[in-house]
C-alpha positions in Angstrom: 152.1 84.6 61.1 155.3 86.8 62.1 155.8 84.8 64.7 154.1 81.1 63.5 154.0 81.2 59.8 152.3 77.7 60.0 150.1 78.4 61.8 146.9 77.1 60.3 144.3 79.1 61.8 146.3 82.7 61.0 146.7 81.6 57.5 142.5 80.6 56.9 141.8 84.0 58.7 144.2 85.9 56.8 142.9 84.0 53.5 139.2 84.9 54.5 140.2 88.5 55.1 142.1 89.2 51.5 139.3 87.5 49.6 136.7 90.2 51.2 138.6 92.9 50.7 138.1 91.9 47.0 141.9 90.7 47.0 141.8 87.5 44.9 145.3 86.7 43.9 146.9 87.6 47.7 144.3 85.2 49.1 144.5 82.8 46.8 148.5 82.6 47.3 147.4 82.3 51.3 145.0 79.3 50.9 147.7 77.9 48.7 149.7 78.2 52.1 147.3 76.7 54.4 146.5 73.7 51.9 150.3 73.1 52.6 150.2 73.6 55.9 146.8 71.4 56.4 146.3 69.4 53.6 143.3 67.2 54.9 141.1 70.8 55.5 138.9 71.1 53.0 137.5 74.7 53.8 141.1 75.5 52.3 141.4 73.5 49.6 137.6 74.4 48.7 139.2 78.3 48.6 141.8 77.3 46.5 139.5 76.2 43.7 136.8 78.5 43.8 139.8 81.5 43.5 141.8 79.8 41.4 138.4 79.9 38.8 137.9 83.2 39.5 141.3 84.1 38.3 141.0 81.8 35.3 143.0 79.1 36.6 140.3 75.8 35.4 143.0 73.3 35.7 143.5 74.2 39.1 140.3 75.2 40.1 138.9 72.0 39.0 141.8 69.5 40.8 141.2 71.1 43.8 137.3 71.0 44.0 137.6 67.2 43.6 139.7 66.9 46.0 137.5 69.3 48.7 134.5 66.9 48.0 136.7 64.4 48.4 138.0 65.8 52.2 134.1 67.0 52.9 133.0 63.0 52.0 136.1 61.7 54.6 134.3 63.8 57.0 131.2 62.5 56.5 129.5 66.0 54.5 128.0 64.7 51.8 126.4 68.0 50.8 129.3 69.6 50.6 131.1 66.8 48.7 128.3 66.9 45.7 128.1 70.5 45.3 132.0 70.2 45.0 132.2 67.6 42.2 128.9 68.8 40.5 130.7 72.6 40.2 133.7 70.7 38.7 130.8 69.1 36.0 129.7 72.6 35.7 133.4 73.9 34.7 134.5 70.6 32.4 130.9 68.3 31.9 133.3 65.7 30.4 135.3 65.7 33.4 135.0 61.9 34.2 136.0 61.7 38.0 134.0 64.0 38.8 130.7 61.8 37.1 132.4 58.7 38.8 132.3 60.6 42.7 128.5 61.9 41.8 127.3 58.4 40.3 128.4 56.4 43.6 127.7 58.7 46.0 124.3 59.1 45.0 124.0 55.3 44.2 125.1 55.4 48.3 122.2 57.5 49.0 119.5 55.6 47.2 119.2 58.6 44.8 118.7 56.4 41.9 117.7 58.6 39.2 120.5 61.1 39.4 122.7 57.8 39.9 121.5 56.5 37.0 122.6 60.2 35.1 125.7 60.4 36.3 126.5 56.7 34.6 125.2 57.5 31.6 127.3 60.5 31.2 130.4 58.4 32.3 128.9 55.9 29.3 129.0 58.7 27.1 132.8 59.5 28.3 134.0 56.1 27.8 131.8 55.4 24.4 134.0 58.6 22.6 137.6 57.2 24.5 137.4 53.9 22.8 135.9 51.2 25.6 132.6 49.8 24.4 132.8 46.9 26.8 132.5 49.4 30.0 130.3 51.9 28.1 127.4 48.6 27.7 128.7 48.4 31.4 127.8 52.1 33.1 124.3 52.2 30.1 123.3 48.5 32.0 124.3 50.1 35.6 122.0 52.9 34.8 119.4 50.9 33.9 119.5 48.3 37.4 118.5 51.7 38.9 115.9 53.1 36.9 115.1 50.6 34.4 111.8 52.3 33.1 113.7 55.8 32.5 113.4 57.6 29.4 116.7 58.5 28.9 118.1 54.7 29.9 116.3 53.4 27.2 117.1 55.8 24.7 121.3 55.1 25.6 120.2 51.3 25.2 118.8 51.9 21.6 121.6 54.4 20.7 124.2 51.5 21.4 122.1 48.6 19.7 122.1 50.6 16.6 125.8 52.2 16.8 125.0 55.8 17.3 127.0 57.7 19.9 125.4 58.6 23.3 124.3 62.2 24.2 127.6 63.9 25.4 127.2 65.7 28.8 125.3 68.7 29.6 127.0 71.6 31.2 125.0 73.0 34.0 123.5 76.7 33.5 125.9 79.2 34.5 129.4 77.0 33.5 130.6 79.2 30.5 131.4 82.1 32.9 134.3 80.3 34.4 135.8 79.6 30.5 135.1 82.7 29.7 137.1 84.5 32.8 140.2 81.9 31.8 139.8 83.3 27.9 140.3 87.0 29.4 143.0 85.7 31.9 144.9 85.1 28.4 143.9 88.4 26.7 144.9 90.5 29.5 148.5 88.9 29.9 150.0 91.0 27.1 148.6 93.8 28.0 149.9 93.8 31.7 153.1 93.5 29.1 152.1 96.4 27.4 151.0 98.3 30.4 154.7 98.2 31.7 155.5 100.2 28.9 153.0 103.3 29.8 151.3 102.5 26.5 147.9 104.6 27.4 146.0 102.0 24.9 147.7 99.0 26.2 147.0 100.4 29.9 142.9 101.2 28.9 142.3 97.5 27.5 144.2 95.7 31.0 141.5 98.3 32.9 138.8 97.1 30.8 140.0 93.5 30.9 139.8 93.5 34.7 136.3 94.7 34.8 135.3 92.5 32.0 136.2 89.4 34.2 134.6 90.5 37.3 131.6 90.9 35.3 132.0 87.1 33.6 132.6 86.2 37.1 129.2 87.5 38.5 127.1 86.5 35.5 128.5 83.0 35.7 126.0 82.4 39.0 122.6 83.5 37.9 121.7 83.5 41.6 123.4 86.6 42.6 122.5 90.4 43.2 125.1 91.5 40.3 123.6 88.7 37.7 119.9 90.0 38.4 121.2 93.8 37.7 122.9 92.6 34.8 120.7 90.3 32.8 120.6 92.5 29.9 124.5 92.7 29.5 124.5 89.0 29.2 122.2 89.9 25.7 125.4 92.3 24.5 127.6 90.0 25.2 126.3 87.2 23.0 126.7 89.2 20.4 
């Protein structure tokens, strides 16, 4: 990069090297570079959210994971593209482009019932913003797909008789990512404080710092740390 600081393949490398030496903000300020630098990879722009929501950074984190599914789609990975846009549902289950990229891309790939899901969620979006005449819209595109579902016929009756639709479910595991940006705010004054050689101030950044990793881990129930550390999830809620 001394020589070619462009250079695409240096800065992914260098990006994947920080992040496993546990060095989140340095490799997060590389991929940052390397989006620049390539804007149409979505590897790096991938990075870029899933760092920038594990330093607390949702707004980010969640513009750039649309965009990754949306570079993963262009190339034709539509695995890739979903689990992209159904994280951002995950951080934000109101977030409405993110229901619209899920809704057609399924309705692409004949998976009507989770089609059919996706538009009612968009119907319950667009029911609280104000727009009944596209809310009876997405409720009747949901039900040309699955016409003898449960929950189709339930968001028919809810509108017949005036009553708002269910609001969105947040998949398991999305309060972690919240909960890591409520500590990114709690431990800004104390990196203040810190500066100061306040011992107190200095314990609470410490215990801030750890506190996040931990949110970070027990936000995916799938992982080694979140199986040691069930029972700490129990603390916490209190």
């Amino acid at each position: 990069l001394e020589e070619s600081p462009d250079n695409p393949k240096a800065l992914s490398s260098l990006g994947q090297a920080l992040h496993q030496l546990n060095n989140v903000e340095e490799a997060l300020q590389i991929y940052m570079r390397a989006v620049k630098v390539s804007p149409d990879d979505p590897v790096s722009m991938e990075k870029v959210a899933q760092l920038s929501e594990r330093v607390g950074d949702l707004k980010t984190a969640t513009e750039a994971a649309i965009r990754a599914g949306d570079l993963f789609l262009k190339q034709r990975d539509t695995d890739k593209a979903l689990e992209n846009w159904v994280h951002v549902t995950s951080i934000n289950p109101e977030h409405a482009i993110a229901h619209s990229r899920l809704a057609q891309v399924h309705e692409r790939l004949g998976h009507g019932q989770q089609a059919a899901m996706e538009y009612l969620a968009i119907a319950s979006i667009l029911q609280r913003a104000g727009n009944p005449e596209k809310t009876q819209e997405m409720v009747n595109k949901a039900q040309s797909l699955v016409p003898n579902s449960a929950e189709v016929k339930q968001a028919q009756t809810l509108l017949r008789t005036g009553q708002l639709l269910p609001k969105p479910i947040r998949a398991k595991g999305g309060t972690g990512p919240i909960r890591m940006a409520q500590v990114k705010q709690l431990q800004e004054p104390a990196k203040k404080a810190a500066s100061g050689l306040d011992p107190i101030a200095e314990a609470r950044q410490k215990a801030l710092t750890q506190l996040a990793e931990v949110l970070f881990d027990l936000s995916d129930d799938s992982s080694p740390v979140a199986q040691d550390r069930k029972g700490i999830s129990a603390i916490m809620r209190g």
